[in-house]
C-alpha positions in Angstrom: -209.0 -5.0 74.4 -206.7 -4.4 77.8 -206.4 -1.0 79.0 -202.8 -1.7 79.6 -200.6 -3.5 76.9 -196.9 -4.1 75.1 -196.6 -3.1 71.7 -193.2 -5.0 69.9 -190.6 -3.9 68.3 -191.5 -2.6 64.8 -195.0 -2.7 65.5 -197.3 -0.3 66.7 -201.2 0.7 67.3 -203.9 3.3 65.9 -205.3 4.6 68.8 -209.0 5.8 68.2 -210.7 8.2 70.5 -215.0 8.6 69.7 -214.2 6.8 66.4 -211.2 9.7 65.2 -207.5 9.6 64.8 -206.3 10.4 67.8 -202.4 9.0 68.1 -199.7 6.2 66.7 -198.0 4.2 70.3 -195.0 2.7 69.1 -193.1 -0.4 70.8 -193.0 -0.1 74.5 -195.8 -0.5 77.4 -198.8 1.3 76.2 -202.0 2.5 77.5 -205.4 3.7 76.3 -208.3 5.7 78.2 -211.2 3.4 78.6 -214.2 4.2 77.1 -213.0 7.3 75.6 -210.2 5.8 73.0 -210.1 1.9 71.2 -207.7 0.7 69.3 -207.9 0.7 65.8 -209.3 -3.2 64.4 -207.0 -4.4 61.4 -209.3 -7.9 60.9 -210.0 -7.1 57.1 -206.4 -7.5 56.6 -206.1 -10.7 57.1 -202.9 -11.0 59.2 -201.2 -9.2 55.9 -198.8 -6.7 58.0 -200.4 -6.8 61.2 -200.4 -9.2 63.7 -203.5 -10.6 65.9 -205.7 -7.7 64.1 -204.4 -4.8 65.4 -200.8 -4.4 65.8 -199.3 -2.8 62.7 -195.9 -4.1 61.3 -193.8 -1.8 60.3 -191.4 -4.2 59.1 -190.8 -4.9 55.1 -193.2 -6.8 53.7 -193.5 -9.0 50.9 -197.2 -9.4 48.4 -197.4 -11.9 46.0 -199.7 -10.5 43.0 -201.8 -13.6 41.3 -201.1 -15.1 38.0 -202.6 -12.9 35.4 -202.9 -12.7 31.6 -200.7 -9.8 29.5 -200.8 -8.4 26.0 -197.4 -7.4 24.7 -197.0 -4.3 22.5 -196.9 -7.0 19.4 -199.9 -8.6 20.5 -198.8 -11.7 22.4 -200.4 -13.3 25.4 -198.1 -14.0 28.3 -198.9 -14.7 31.8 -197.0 -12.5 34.6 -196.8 -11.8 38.4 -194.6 -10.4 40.8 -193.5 -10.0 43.9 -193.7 -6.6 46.0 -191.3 -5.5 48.6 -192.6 -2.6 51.0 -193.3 -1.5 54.3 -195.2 1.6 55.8 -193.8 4.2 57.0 -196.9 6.5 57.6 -199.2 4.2 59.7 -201.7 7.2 59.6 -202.2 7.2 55.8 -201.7 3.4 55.5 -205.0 3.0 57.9 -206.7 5.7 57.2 -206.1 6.4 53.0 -207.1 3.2 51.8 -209.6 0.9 52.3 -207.6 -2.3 52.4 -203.5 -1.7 52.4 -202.3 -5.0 51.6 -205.1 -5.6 48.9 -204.4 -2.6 47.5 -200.7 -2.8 47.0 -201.0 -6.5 45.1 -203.6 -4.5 42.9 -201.6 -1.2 42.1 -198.6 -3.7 41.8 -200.8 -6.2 39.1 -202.2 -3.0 36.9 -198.8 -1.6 36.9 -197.4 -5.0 35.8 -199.5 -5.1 33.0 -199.1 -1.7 31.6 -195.4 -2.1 31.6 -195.9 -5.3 29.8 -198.2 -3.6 27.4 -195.9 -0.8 26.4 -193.2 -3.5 25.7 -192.4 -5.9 22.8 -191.9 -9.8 23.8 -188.4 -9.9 23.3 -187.8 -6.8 25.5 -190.0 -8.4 27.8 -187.8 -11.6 28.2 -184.7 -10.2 27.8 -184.9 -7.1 29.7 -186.9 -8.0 33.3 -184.7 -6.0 35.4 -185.6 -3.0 33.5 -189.6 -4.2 33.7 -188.8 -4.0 37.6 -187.3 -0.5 37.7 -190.1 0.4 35.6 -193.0 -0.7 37.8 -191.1 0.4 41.1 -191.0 3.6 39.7 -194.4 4.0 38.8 -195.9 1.9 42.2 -193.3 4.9 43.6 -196.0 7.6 42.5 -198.8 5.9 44.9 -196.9 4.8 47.5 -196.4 8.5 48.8 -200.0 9.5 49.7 -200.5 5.7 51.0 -198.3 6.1 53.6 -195.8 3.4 52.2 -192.5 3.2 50.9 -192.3 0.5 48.2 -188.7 -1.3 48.3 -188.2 -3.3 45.0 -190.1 -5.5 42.8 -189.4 -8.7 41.1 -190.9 -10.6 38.0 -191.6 -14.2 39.1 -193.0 -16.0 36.0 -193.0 -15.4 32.5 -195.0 -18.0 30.4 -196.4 -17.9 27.0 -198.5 -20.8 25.4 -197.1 -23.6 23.0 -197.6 -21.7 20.1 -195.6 -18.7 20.8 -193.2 -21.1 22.5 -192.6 -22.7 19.8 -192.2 -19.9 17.4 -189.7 -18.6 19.9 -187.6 -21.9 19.3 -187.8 -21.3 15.8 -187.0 -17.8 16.2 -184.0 -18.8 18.1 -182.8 -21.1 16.1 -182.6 -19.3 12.7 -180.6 -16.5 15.0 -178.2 -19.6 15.7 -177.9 -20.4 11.9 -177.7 -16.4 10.9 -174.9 -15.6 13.5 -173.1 -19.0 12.1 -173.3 -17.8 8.7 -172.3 -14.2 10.1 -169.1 -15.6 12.2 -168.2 -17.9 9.0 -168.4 -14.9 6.5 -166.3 -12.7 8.7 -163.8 -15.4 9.5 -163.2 -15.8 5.7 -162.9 -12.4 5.2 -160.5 -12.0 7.8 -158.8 -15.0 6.5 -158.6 -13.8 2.9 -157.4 -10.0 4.3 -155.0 -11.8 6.0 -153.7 -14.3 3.2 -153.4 -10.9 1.4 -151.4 -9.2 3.6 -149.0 -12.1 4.3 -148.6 -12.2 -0.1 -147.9 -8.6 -0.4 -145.4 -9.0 2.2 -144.2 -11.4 0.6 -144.0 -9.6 -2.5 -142.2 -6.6 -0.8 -139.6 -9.0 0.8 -138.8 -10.5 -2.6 -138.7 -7.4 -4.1 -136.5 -5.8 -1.8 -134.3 -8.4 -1.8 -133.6 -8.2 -5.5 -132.9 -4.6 -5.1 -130.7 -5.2 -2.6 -129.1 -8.2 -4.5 -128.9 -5.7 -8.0 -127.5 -2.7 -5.6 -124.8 -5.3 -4.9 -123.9 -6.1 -8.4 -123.8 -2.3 -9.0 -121.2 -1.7 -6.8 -119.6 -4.9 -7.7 -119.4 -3.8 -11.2 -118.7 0.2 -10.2 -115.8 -1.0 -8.2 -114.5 -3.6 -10.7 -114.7 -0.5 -13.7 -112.8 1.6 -11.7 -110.1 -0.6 -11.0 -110.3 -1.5 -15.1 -110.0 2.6 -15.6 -107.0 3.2 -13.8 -104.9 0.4 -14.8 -106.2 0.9 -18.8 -108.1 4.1 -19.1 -111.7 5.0 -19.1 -112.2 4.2 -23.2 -110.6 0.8 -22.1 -112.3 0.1 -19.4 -115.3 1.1 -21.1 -114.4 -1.5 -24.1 -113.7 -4.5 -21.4 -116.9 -3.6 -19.3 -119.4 -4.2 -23.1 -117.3 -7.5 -23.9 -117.5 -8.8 -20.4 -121.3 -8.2 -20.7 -121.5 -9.7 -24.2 -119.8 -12.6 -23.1 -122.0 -13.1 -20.2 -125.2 -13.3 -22.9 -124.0 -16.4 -24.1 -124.7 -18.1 -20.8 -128.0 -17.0 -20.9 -128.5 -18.3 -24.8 -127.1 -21.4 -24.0 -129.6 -21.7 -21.5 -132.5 -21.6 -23.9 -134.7 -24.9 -24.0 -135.4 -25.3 -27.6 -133.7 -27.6 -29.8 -131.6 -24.6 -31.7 -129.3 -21.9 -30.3 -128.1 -19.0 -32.5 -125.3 -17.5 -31.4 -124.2 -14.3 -33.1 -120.1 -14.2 -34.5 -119.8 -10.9 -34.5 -116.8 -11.0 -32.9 -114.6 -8.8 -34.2 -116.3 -5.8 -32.7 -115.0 -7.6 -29.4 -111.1 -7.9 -30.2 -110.0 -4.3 -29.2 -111.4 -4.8 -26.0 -109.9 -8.2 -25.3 -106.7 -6.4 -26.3 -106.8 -3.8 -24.2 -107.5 -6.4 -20.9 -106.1 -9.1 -21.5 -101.6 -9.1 -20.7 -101.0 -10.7 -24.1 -103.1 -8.5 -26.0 -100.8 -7.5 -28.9 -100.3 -11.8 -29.3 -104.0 -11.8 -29.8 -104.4 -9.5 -31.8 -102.0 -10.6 -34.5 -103.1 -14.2 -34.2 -106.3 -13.2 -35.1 -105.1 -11.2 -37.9 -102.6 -14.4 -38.7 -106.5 -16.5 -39.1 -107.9 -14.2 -41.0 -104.9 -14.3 -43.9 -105.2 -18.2 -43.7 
């Protein structure tokens, strides 16, 4: 190693003096005391965040965790890994507190990936991955403090299950399809029926009103007409005219009838002091009537 050297931005070096901890040189032109200090030898990393064996990155780094098999919490085999963000932020701790950083971080990431996994049900486990992320970050969190290392994000990569459970899925999936069909349908015809109700009450209502309105009309039709009858010929009079106009206007409605007999009623004698009393020649009637009668 040279006695005089440049570290690079975001790296920097363990400096060693009789084999102990002595001091972290960040970027910038750096020296050591021969003999009496070394510099701290990264090799068992394996150029995972360091560089040439014994600068240290500092920078985020990424660790892919290898394939591996999961049990849900309903008992089904999936296979899962992830990808680790992180970077150290203690170079101290992250040299000296674990054997082999990098190593170590794709482990702690894989056992936490499978726990999670465990403690989850398939369908969670495929529908909800961003909460399976939060959920390992926060427990890779819990480690990451005495390691020296501050642990970014993670992210689920691959999800797979074998053919079987594949295919159950499918068949899973597509008897959802067919119950939320069935679901939309009923509540489309209920909401269709509800509706077709509505729309006949209304109906009803509007046809209802409008006869009241239409028999308020012939109320005050009739009210007006009867007091125009009482003060030209009395209230007894008018009384008279308003029960033969009304007994004349039933024989429009027998006449009306669809069988092949009408009876009409000839009571009309009851009828003459009214038709006296309204119409000009009333007296005229009156004896004519009396006149048929003799005959």
């Amino acid at each position: 190693m040279p006695l005089i050297y440049v570290v690079p931005q975001s790296h920097c070096v363990v400096i060693e003096r009789f084999g102990r901890f002595s001091r972290v040189q960040q970027a910038g032109i750096r020296m050591r005391v021969p003999i009496m200090e070394s510099i701290r030898w990264l090799g068992s990393w394996q150029r995972n965040a360091n560089k040439d064996g014994w600068l240290l990155e500092l920078s985020e780094q990424q660790t892919d965790t290898p394939a591996r098999q999961c049990h849900t919490k309903d008992n089904v085999a999936i296979t899962a890994n992830a990808s680790v963000y992180w970077r150290i932020i203690d170079p101290r701790k992250a040299v000296y507190e674990v054997d082999v950083l990098p190593q170590a971080v794709s482990d702690v990431a894989l056992n936490a990936l499978r726990s999670n996994v465990g403690a989850m049900e398939l369908d969670q486990v495929l529908s909800e991955r961003q909460l399976l992320n939060d959920r390992i970050a926060a427990q890779l969190t819990q480690t990451a403090t005495k390691w020296g290392v501050l642990f970014t994000r993670v992210e689920i990569q691959e999800l797979t299950t074998s053919g079987d459970v594949s295919s159950s899925m499918l068949q899973q999936m597509d008897a959802d399809r067919r119950r939320r069909a069935m679901v939309s349908e009923a509540e489309g015809k209920a909401a269709a029926e509800v509706r077709l109700a509505e729309a006949e009450k209304n109906s009803i209502v509007l046809r209802a009103q409008g006869k009241a309105e239409a028999l308020q009309l012939i109320a005050d039709a009739e009210l007006s007409y009867l007091r125009c009858v009482s003060q030209v010929l009395g209230p007894d009079a008018a009384k008279d005219v308003l029960i033969a106009q009304k007994f004349i206007d039933g024989f429009d409605v027998i006449s009306k009838n669809p069988a092949n007999k009408v009876f009409l009623p000839n009571a009309f004698a009851g009828l003459l002091p009214a038709i006296e009393h309204g119409h000009p020649h009333g007296t005229q009637l009156s004896n004519n009537s009396h006149s048929s009668d003799r005959a």
